[in-house]
C-alpha positions as CSV (number, residue, x, y, z in Angstrom):
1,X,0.0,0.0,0.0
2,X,1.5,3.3,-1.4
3,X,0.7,5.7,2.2
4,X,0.0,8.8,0.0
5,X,-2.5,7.1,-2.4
6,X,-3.7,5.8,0.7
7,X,-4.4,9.5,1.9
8,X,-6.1,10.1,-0.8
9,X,-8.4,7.6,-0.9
10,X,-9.2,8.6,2.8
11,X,-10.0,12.5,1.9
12,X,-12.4,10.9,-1.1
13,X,-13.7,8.5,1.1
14,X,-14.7,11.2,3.9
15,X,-15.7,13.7,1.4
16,X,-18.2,11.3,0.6
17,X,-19.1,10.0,3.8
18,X,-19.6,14.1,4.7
19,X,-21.6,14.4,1.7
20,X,-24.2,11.4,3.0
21,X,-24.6,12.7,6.5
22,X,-25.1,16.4,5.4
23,X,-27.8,14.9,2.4
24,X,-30.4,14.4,4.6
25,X,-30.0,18.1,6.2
26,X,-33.1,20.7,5.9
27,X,-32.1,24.7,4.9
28,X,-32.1,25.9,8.3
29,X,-29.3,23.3,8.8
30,X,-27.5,23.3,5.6
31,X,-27.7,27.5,6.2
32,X,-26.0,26.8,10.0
33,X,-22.6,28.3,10.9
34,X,-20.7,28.5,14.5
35,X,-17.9,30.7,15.2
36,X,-14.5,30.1,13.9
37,X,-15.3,28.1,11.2
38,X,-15.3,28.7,7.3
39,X,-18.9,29.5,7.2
40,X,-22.6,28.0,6.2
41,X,-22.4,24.1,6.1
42,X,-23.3,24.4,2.3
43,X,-20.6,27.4,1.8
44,X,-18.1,25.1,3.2
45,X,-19.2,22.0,1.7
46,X,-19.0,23.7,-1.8
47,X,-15.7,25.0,-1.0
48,X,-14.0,21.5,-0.1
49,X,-15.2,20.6,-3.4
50,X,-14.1,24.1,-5.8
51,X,-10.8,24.1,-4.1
52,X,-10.1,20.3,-4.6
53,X,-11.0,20.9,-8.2
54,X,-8.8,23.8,-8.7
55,X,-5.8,21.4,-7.1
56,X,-6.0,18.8,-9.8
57,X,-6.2,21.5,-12.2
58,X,-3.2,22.8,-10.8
59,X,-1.3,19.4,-10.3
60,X,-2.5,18.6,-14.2
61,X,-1.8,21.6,-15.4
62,X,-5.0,22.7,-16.5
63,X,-6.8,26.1,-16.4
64,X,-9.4,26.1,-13.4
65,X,-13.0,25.9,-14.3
66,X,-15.2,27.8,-11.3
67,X,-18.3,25.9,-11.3
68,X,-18.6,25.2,-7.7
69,X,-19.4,28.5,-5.8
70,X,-21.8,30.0,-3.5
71,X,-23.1,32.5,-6.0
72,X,-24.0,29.8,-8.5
73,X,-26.7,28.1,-6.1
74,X,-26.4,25.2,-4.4
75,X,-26.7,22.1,-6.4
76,X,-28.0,18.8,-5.9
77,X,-25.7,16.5,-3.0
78,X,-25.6,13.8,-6.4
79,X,-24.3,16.3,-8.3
80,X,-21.7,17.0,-5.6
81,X,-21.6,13.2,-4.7
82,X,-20.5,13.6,-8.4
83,X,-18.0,16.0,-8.3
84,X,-16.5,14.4,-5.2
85,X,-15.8,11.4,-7.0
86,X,-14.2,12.8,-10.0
87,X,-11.7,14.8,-8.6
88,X,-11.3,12.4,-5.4
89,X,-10.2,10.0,-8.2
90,X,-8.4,12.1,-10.1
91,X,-6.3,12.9,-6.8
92,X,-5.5,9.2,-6.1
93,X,-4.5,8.5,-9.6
94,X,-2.1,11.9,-8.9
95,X,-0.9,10.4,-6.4
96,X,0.2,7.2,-7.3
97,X,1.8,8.5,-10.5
98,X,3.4,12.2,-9.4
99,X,7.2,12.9,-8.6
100,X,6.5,14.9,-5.3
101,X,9.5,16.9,-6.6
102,X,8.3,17.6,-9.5
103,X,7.9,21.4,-10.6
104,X,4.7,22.7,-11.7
105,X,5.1,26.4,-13.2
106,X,2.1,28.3,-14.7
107,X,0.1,31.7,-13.6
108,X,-1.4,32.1,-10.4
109,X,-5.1,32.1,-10.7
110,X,-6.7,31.8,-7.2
111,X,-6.1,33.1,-3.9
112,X,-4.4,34.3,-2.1
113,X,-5.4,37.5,-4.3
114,X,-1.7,38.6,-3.7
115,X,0.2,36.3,-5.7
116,X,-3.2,36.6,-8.9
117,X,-1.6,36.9,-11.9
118,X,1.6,36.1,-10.7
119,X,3.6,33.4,-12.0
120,X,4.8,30.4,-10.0
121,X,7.3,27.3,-9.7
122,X,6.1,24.9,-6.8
123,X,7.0,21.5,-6.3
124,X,3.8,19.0,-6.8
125,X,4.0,17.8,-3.2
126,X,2.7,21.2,-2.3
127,X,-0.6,21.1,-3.4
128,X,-0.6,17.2,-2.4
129,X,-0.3,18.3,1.0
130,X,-2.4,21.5,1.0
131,X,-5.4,19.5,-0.8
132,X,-4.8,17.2,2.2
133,X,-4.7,19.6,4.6
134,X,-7.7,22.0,3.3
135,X,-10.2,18.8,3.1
136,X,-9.7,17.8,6.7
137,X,-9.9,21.5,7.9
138,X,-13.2,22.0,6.5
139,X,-14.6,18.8,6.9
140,X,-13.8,19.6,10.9
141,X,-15.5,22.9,10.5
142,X,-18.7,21.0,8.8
143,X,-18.9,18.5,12.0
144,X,-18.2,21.3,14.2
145,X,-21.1,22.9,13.2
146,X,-22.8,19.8,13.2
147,X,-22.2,19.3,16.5
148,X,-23.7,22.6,17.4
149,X,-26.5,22.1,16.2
150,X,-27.6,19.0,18.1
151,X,-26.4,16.5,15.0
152,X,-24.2,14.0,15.5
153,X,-21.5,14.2,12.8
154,X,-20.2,11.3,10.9
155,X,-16.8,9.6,12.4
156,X,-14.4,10.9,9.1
157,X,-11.0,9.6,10.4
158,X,-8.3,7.1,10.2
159,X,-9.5,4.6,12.1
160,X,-12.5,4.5,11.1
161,X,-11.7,4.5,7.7
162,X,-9.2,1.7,8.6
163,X,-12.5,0.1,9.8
164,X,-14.5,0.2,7.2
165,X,-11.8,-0.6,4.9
166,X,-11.0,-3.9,6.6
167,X,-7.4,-2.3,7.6
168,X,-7.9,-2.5,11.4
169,X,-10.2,-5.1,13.3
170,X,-11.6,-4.3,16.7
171,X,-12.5,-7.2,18.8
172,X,-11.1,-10.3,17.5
173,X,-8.2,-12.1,18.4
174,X,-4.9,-12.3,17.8
C-alpha cells in the first residue's frame, strides 16, 4: 500500500461519507454556521469541493474551471456526490503517478489575491499536501457545526476508515 495514495483515498472516502450525512439536512441546517469556522455548512461543503478541483487543475496543469461557488446556487448532493468522485479520483491517480518533486510552473489564478496573476514554480508535493490539509480542515468545520447544532456528525478519520476498509479489526483475536 503506497501511504500517500492511501491519503487520498481517505479525503475521497470522507468527502463522501460528509456528503451522505449532510444529504439528509433541511435549509435551516445546511444555512448553519458557528464561530471560527469557514462558514454556512453548504458554503463550506462547496468549498471542499471548488478548491479540490482547482488542485488537480493545478497538479495537471490545466486552467481552473469555477463551477462550484456560492453564488452559483447550491446544487443537488448527487451532483456533488458527483463532483466528489471525480476529482477524489483524479487525486488518487495523482498520487500514485506524481514525482513529489516535480515542478509545476504556470500563472497564479486563485487566492491568495496577492500572488493573482503572478507566476509560480512549486514542487507538486505542495498542493498534495495542501489538498490534504484543506479537506480535513473544512470537513472539521462542517462536523463542528454539526455538533452545534444537536447533529451527530459522521466519524471521518483514520481509524474509522481503517474500519471500514477492513485495515484494522476491533475485537477479535490475535
Amino acid at each position: 500500500m503506497d501511504t500517500l495514495t492511501e491519503l487520498f483515498r481517505h479525503n475521497l472516502w470522507a468527502n463522501l461519507r460528509l456528503l451522505d450525512a449532510c444529504a439528509g439536512l433541511n435549509d435551516e441546517q445546511l444555512d448553519a454556521t458557528a464561530p471560527g469556522t469557514y462558514g454556512r455548512v453548504r458554503d463550506t461543503l462547496l468549498h471542499i469541493l471548488a478548491c479540490e478541483e482547482i488542485y488537480v487543475n493545478l497538479l495537471t496543469g490545466h486552467e481552473p474551471v469555477y463551477t462550484l461557488s456560492a453564488g452559483s446556487g447550491f446544487p443537488s448532493f448527487d451532483e456533488l456526490r458527483q463532483r466528489a468522485r471525480r476529482s477524489g479520483e483524479k487525486l488518487v491517480g495523482i498520487a500514485a503517478g506524481i514525482e513529489p518533486t516535480q515542478v509545476l510552473r504556470g500563472t497564479w489564478l486563485t487566492k491568495p489575491s496577492a500572488w493573482q496573476g503572478k507566476p509560480f514554480a512549486i514542487q507538486a508535493a505542495i498542493p498534495l499536501i495542501q489538498a490534504i490539509n484543506h479537506g480535513t480542515e473544512h470537513r472539521s468545520h462542517v462536523a463542528t457545526i454539526l455538533s452545534q447544532s444537536g447533529i451527530r456528525p459522521p466519524w471521518l478519520d483514520a481509524w474509522a476508515y481503517g474500519v471500514e476498509q477492513g485495515f484494522v479489526e476491533v475485537g477479535s483475536p490475535t
